[in-house]
TIFITOR-700946 format. One line per field, with one value per atom (N, C-alpha, C): residue number from 1; residue in three letters; chain; atom name; x, y, z. Coordinates in Angstrom, 3 decimals, always signed. Layout:
// TIFITOR-700946
num = (NUM,...)
residuo = (Ala,...)
cadena = (A,...)
atomo = (CA,...)
xx = (X,...)
yy = (Y,...)
zz = (Z,...)
//
This chain:
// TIFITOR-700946
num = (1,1,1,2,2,2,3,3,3,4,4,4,5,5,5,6,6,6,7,7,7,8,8,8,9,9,9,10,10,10,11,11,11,12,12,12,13,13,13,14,14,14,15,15,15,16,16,16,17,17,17,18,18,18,19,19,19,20,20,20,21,21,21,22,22,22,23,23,23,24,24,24,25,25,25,26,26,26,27,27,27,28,28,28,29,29,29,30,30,30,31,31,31,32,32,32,33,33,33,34,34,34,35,35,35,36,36,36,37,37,37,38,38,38,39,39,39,40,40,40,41,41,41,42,42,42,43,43,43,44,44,44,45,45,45,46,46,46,47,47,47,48,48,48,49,49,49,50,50,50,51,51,51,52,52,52,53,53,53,54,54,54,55,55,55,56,56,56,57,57,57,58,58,58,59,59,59,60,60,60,61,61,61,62,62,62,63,63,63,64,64,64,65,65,65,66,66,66,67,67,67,68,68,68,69,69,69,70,70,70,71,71,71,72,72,72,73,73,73,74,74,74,75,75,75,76,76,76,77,77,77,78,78,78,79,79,79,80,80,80,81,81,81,82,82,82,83,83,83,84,84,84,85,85,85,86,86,86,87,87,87,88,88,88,89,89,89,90,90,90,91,91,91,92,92,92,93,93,93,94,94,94,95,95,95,96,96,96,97,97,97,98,98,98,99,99,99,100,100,100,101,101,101,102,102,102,103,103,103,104,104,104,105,105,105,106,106,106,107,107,107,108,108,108,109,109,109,110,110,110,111,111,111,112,112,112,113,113,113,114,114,114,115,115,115,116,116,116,117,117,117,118,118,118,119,119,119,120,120,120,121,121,121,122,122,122,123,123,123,124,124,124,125,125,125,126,126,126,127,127,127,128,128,128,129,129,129,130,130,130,131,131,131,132,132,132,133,133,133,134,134,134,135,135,135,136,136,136,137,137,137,138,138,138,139,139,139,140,140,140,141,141,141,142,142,142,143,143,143,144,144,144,145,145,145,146,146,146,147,147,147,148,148,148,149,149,149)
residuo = (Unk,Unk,Unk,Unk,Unk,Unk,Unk,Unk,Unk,Unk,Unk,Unk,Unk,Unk,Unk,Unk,Unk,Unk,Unk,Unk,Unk,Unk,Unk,Unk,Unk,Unk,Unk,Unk,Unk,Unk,Unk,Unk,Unk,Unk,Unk,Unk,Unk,Unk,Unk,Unk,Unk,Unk,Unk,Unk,Unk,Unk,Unk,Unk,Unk,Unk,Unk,Unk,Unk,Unk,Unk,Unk,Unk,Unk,Unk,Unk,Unk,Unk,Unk,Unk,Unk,Unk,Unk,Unk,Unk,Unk,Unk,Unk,Unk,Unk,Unk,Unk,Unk,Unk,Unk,Unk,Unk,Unk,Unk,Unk,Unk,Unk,Unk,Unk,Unk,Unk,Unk,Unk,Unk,Unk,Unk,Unk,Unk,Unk,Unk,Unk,Unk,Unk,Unk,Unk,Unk,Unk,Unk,Unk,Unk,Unk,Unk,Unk,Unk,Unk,Unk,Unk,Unk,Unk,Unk,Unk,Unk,Unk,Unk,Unk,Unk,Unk,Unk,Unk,Unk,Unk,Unk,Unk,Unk,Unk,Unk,Unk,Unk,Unk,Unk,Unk,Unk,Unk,Unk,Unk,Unk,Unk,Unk,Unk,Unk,Unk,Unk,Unk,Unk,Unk,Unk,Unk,Unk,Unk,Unk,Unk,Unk,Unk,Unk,Unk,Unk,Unk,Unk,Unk,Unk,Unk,Unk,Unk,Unk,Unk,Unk,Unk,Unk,Unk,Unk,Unk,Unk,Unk,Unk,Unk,Unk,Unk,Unk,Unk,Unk,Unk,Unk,Unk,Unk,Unk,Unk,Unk,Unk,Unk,Unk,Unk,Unk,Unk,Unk,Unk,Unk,Unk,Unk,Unk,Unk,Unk,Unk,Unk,Unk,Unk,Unk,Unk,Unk,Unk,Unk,Unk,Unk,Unk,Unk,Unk,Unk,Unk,Unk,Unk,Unk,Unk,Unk,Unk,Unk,Unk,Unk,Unk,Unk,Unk,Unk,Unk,Unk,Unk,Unk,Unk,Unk,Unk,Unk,Unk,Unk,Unk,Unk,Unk,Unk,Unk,Unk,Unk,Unk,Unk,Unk,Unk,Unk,Unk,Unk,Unk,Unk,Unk,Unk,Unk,Unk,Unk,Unk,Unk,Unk,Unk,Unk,Unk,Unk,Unk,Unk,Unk,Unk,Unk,Unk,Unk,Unk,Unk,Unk,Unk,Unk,Unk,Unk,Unk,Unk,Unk,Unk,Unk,Unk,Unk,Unk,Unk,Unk,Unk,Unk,Unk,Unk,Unk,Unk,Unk,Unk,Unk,Unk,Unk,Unk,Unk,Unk,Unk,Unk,Unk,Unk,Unk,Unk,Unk,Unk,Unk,Unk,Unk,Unk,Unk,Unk,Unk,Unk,Unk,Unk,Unk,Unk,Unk,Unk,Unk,Unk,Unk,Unk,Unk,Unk,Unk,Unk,Unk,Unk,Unk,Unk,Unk,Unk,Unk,Unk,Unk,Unk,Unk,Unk,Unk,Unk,Unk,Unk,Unk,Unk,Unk,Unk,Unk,Unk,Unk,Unk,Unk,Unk,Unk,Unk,Unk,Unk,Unk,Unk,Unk,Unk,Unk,Unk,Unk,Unk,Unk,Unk,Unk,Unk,Unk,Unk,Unk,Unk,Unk,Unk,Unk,Unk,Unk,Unk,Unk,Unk,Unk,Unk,Unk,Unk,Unk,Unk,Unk,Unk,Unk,Unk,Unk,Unk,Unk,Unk,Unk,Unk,Unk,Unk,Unk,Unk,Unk,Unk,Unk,Unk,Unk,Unk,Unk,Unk,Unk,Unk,Unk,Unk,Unk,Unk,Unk,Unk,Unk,Unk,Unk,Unk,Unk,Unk,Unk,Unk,Unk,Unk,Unk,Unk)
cadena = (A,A,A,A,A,A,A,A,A,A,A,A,A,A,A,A,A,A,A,A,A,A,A,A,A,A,A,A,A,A,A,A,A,A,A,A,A,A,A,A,A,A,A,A,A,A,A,A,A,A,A,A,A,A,A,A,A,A,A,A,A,A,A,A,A,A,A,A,A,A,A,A,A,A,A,A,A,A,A,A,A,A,A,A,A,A,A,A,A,A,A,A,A,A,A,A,A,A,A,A,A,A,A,A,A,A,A,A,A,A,A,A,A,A,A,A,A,A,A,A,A,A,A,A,A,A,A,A,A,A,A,A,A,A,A,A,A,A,A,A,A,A,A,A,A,A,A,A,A,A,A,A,A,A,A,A,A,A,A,A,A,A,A,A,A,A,A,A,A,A,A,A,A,A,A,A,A,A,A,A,A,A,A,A,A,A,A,A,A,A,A,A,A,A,A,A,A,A,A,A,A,A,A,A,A,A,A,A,A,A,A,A,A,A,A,A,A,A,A,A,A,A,A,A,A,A,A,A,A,A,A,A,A,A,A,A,A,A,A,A,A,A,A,A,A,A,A,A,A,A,A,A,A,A,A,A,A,A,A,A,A,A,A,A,A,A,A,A,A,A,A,A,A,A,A,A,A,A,A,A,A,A,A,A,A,A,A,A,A,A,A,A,A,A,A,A,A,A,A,A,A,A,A,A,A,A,A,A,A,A,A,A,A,A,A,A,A,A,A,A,A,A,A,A,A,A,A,A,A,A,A,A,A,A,A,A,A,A,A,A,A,A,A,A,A,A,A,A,A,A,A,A,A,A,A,A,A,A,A,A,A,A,A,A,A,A,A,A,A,A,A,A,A,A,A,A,A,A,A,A,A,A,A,A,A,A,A,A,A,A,A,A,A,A,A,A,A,A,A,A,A,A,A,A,A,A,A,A,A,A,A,A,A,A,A,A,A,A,A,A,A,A,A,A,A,A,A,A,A,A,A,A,A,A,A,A,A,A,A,A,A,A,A,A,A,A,A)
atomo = (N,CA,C,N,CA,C,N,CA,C,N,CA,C,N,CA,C,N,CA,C,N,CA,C,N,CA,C,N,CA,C,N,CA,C,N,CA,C,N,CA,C,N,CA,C,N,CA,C,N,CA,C,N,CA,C,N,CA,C,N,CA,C,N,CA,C,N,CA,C,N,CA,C,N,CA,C,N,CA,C,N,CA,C,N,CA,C,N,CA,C,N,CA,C,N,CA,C,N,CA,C,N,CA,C,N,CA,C,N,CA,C,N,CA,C,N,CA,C,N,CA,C,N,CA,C,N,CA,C,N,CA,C,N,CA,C,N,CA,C,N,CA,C,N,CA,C,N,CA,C,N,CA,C,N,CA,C,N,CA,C,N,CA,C,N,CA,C,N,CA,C,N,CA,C,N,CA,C,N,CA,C,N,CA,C,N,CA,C,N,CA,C,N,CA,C,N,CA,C,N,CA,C,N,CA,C,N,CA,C,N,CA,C,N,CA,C,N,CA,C,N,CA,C,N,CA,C,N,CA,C,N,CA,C,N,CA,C,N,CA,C,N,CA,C,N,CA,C,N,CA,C,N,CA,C,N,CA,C,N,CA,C,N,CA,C,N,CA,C,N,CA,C,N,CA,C,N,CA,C,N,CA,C,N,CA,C,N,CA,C,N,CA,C,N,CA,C,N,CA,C,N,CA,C,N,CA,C,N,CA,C,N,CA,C,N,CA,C,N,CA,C,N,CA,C,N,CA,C,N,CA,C,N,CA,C,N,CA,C,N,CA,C,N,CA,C,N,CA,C,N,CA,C,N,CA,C,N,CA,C,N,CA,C,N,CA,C,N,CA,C,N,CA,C,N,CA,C,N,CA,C,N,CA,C,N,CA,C,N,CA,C,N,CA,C,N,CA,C,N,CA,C,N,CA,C,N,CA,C,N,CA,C,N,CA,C,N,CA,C,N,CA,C,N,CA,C,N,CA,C,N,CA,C,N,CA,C,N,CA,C,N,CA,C,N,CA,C,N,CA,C,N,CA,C,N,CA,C,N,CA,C,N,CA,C,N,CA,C,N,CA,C,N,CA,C,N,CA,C,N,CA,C,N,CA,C,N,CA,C,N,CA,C,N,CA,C,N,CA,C,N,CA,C,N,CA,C,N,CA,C,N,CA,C,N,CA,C,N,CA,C)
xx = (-11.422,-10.782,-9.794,-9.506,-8.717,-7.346,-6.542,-5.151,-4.893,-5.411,-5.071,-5.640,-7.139,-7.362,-6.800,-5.835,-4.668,-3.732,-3.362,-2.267,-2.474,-3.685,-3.696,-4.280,-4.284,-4.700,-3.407,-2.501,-1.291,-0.245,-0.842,-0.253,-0.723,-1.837,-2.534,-2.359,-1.851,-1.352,+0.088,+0.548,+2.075,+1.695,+0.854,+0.518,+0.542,+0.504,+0.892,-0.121,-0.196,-1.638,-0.605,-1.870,-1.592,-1.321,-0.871,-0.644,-0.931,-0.534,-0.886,+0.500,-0.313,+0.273,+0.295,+1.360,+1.914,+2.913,+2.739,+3.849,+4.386,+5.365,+6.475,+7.481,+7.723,+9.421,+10.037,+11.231,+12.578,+13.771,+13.769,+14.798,+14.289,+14.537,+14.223,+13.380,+12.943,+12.866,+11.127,+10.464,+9.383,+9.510,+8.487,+8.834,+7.032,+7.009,+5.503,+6.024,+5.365,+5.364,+4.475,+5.386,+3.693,+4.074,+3.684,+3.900,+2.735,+3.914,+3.002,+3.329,+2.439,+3.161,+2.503,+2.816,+2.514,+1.467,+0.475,-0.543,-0.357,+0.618,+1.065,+1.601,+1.854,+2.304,+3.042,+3.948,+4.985,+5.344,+4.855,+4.998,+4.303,+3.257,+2.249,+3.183,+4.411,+4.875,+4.598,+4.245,+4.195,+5.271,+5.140,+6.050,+6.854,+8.029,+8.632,+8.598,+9.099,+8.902,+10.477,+10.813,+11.655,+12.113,+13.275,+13.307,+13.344,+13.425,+13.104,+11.921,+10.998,+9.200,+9.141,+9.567,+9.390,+10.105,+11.157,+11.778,+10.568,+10.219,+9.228,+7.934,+7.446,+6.479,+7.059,+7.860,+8.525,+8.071,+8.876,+8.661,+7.041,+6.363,+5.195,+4.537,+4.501,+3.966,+4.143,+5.445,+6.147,+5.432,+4.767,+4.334,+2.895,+2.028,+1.185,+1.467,+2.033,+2.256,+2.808,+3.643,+3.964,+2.813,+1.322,+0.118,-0.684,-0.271,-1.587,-0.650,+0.286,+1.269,+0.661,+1.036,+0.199,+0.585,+1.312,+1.786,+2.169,+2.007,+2.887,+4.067,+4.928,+6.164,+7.237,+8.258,+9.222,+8.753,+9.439,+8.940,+9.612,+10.180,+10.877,+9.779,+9.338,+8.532,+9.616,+8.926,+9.382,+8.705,+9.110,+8.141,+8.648,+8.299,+8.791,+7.754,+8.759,+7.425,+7.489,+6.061,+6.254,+7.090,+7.318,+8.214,+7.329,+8.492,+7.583,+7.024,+7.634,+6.738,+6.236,+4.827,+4.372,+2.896,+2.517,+1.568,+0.129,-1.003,-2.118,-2.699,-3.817,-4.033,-5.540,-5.801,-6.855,-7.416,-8.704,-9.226,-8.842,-8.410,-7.982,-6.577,-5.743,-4.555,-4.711,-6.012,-6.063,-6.762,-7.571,-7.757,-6.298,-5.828,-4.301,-3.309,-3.524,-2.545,-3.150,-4.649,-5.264,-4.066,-3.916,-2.642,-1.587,-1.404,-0.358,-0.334,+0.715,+0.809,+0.662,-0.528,-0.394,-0.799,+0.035,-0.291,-0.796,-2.117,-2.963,-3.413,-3.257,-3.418,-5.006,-6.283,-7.628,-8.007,-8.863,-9.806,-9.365,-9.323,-9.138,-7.452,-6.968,-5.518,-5.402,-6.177,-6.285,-5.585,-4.376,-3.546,-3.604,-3.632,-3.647,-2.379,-2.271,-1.007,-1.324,-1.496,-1.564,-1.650,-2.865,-2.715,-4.439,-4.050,-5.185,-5.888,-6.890,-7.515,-8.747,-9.246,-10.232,-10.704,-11.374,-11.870,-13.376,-14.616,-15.709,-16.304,-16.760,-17.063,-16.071,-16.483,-15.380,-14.758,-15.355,-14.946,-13.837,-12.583,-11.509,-11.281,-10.667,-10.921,-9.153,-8.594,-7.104,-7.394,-6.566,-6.669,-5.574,-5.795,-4.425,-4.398,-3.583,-3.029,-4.143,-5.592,-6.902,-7.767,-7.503,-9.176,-8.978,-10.428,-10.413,-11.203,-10.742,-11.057,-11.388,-12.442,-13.196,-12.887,-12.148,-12.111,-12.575,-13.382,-13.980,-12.966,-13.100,-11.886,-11.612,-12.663,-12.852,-12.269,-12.386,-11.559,-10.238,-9.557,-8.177,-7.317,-6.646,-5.722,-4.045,-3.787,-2.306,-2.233,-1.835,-1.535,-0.529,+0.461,+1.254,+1.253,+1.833,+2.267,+3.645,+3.887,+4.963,+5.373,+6.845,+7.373,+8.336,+7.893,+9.030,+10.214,+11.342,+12.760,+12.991)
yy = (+18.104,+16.954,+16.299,+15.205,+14.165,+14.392,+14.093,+14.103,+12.837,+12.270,+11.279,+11.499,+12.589,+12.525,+14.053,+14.541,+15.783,+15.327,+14.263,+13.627,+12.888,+12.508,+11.956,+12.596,+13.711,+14.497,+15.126,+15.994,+16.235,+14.881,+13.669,+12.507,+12.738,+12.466,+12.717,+14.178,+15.028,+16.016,+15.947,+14.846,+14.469,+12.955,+13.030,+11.753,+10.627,+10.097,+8.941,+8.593,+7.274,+7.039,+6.951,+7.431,+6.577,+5.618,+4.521,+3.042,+2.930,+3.709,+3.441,+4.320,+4.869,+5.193,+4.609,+5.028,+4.001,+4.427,+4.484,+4.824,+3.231,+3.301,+2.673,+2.891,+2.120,+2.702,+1.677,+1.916,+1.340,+1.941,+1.081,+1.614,+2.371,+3.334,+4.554,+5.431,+5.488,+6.317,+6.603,+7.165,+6.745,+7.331,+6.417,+7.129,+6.924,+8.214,+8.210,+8.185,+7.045,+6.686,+6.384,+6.818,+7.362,+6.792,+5.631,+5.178,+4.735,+5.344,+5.926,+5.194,+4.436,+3.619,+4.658,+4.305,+5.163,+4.031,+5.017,+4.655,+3.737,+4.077,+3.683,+2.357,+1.846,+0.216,+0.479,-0.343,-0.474,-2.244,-2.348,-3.634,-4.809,-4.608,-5.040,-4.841,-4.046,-4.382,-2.612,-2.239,-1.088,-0.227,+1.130,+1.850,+1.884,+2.325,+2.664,+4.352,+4.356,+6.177,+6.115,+7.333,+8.085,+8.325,+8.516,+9.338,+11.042,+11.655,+12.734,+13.031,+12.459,+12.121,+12.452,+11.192,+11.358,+12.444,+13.091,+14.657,+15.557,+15.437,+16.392,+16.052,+14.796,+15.054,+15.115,+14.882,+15.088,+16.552,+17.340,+18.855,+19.379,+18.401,+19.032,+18.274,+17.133,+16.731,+17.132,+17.387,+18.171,+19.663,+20.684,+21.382,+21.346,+20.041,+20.012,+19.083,+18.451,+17.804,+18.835,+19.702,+20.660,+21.840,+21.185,+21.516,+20.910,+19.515,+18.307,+16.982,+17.175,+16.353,+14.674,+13.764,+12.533,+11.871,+12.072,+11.551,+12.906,+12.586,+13.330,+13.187,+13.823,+13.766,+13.701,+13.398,+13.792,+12.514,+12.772,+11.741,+12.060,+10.902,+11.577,+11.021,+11.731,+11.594,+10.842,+9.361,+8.866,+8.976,+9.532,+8.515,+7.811,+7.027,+5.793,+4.959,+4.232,+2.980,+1.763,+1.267,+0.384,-0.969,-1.390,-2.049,-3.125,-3.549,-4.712,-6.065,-5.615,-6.881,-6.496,-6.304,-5.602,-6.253,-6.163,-6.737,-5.745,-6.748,-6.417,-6.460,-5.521,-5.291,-4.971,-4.009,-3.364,-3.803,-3.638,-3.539,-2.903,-1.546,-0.639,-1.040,-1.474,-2.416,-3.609,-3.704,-4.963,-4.284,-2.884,-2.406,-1.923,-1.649,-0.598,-1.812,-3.416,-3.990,-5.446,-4.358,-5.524,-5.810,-6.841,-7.235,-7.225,-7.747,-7.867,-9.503,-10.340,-11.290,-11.240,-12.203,-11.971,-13.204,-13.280,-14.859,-14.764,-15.060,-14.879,-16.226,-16.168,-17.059,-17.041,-17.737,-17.648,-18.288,-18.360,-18.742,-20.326,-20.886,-22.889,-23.221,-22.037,-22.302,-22.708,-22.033,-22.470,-20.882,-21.497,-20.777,-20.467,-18.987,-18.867,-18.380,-18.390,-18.232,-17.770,-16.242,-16.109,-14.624,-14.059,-12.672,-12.166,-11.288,-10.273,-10.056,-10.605,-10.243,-8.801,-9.547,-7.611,-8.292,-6.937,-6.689,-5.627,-6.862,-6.778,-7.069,-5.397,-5.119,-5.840,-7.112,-7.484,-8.478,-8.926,-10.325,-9.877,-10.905,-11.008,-12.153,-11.320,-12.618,-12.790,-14.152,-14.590,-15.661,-15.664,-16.272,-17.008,-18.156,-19.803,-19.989,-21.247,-21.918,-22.226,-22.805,-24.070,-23.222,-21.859,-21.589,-19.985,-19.430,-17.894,-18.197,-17.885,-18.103,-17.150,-17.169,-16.255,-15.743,-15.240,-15.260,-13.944,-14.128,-12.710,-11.960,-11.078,-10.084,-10.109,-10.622,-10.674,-12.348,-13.003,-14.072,-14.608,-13.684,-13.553,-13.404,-14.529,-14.076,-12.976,-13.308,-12.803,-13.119,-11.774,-11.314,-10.757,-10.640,-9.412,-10.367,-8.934,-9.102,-10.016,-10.956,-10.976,-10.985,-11.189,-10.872,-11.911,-12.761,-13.924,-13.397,-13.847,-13.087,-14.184)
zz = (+7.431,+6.792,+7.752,+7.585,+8.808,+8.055,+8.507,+8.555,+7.259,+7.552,+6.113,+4.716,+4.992,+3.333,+3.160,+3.998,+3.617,+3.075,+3.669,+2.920,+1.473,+1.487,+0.475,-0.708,-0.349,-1.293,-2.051,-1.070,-1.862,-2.140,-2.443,-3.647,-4.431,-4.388,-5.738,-6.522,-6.368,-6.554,-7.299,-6.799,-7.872,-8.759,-8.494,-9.804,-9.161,-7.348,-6.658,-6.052,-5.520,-5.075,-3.350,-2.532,-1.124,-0.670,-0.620,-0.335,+1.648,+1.890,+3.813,+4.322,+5.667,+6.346,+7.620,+8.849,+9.608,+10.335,+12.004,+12.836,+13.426,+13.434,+13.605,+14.959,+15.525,+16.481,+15.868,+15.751,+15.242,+16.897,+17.129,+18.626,+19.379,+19.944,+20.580,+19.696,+18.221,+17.578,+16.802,+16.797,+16.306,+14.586,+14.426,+12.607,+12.233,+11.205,+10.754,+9.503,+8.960,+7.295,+6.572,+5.397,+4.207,+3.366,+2.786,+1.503,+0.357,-0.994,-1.841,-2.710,-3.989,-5.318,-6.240,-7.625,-8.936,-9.503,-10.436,-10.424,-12.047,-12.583,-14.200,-13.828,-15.051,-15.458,-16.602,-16.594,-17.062,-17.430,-18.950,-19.176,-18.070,-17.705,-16.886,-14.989,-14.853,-13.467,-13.516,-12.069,-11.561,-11.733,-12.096,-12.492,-11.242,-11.097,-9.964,-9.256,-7.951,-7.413,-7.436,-7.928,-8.028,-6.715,-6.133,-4.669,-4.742,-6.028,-6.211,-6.050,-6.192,-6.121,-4.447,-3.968,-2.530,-1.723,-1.975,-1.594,-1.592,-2.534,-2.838,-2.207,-2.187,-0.830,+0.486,+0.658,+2.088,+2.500,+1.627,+1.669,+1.695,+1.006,+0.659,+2.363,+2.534,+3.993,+4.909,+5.402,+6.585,+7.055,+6.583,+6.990,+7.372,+7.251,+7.292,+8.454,+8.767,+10.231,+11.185,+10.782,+11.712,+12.453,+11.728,+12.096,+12.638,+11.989,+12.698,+13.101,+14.142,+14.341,+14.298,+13.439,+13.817,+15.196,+15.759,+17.249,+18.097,+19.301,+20.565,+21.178,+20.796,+21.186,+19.849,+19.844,+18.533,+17.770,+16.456,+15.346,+14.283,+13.540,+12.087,+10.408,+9.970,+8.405,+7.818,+7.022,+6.063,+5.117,+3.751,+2.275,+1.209,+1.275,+0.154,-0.392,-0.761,-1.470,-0.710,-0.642,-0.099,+0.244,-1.216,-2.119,-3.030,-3.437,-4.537,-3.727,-2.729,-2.096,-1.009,-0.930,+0.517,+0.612,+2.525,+2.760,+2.460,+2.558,+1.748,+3.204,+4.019,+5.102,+4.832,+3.822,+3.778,+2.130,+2.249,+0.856,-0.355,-0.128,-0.606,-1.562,-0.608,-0.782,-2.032,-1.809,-2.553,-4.146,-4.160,-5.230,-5.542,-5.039,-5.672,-6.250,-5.717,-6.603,-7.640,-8.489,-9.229,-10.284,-10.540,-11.703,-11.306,-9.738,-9.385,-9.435,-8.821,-8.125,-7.165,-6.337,-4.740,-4.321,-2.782,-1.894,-0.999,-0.667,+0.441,+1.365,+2.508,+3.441,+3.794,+3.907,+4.126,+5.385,+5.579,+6.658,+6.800,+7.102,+6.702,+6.480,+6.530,+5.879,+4.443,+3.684,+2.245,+1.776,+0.916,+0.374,-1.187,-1.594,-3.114,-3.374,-4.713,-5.110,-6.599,-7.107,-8.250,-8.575,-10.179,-10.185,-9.377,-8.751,-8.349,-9.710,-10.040,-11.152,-10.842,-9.957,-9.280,-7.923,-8.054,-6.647,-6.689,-6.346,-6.082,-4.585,-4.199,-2.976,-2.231,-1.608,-0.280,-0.695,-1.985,-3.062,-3.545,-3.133,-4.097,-4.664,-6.031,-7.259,-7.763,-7.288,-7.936,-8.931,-10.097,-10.953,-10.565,-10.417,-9.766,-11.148,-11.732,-12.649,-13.220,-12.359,-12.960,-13.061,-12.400,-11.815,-11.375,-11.246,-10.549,-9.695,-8.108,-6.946,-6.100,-5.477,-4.913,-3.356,-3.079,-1.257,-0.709,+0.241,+0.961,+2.311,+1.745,+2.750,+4.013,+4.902,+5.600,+6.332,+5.398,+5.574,+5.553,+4.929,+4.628,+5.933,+6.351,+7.742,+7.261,+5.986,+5.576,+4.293,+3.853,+2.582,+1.851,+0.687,+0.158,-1.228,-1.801,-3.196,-3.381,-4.341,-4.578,-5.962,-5.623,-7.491,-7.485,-8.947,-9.555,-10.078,-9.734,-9.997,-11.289)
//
């Protein structure tokens, strides 16, 4: 098994889905991060993670990198959530936030602005104000969720 469906196996193990992982440097420093959202809804907005949640995978991840280090050389484990507003990269991404709000930039510079209604094979489907609009994944230059305050 690869290093990522280890990890993503002990989420799913606390009730969290995988959202992406991801090394990073911030200064001098490298960081390997794992972020995880909850799979429940809450009045149609995503439940939130606890940071007690993420302690606890910390603990639970950390020994399994201290086996299958994802980089060479020092590194510090983060887990959190992504946040409420995070970019959409992968397909996957885009199944984990059907019923969200999301703004996606396309092929032509044609911009949507609405809810992730689903996601068929590479077809994604946003429902705008007039219409449910079809854009293929592959066409998408930039993506994330956002949230109306």
């Amino acid at each position: 098994m690869s290093l990522q469906s280890d990890i993503n196996s002990l989420v799913k193990s606390v009730d969290l889905e995988l959202y992406d992982t991801s090394i990073v440097s911030e200064g001098e420093e490298t960081i390997y991060r794992v972020s995880v959202i909850s799979p429940k809804k809450d009045d149609e907005k995503r439940a939130s993670i606890s940071l007690d949640a993420c302690v606890e995978l910390t603990h639970m991840i950390s020994p399994l990198l201290d086996v299958t280090p994802p980089v060479s050389g020092d590194y510090r484990l983060e887990v959190g959530s992504p946040g409420i507003e995070r970019k959409m990269t992968t397909i996957n991404h885009f199944k984990l936030s059907i019923g969200e709000k999301v703004s996606i930039l396309a092929d032509g510079k044609l911009k949507y602005r609405g809810l992730l209604a689903k996601v068929e094979g590479s077809t994604i489907f946003v429902q705008t104000e007039d219409e449910v609009s079809q854009i293929e994944f592959n066409d998408i230059i930039k993506a994330k969720t956002f949230f109306e305050w």
